[in-house]
N, C-alpha and C positions, 0 to 999 in steps of 0.2 A: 389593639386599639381600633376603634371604630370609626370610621370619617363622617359623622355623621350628618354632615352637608352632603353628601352621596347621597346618601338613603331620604335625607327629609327632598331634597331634589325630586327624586324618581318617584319617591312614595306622594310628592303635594300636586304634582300633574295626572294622579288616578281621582276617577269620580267614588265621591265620597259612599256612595251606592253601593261599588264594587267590592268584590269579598275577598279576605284575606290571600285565598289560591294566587285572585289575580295579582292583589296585590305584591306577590312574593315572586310570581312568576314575572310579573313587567320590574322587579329589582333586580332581578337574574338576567334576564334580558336588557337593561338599562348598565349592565357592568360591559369594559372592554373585554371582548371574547366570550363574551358571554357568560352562556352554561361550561365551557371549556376552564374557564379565570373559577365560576362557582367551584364546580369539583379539586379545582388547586387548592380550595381554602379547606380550613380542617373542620370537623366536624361541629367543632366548639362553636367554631368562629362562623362558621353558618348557619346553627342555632342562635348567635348571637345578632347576628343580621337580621334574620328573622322576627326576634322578637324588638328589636329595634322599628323595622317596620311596621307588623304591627300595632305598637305603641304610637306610634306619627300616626299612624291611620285613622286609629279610633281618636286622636286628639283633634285630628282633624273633623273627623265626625260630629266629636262634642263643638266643634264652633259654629259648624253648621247649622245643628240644631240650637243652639244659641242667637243665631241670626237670624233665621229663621223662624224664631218666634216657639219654637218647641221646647222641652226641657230635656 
């Protein structure tokens, strides 16, 4: 299970600019222990984090450019 108030937390304080890398890297680093706590989780479940993040990011994106008068 994913806590997914974690991930929209860490991933809605990146600028909507920033690219995926970072944005995965500032969710790695946004966990207690870090990259230490990342490596405990299992492979699955850090692919799943991942595209979790991602997903928040580009959603966030699209409001941006919604806001902003873009399509």
């Amino acid at each position: 299970m994913i806590p997914t108030i974690v991930i929209e937390l860490i991933v809605g304080r990146q600028h909507v600019g920033a690219s995926h890398r970072t944005v995965i890297r500032a969710l790695v680093q946004g966990l207690n222990n870090g990259h230490k706590s990342w490596m405990l989780m299992t492979r699955r479940s850090r692919k799943a984090w991942m595209r979790h993040a991602i997903r928040e990011h580009e959603s966030n994106r699209k409001i941006y450019r919604q806001v902003t008068g873009g399509i």
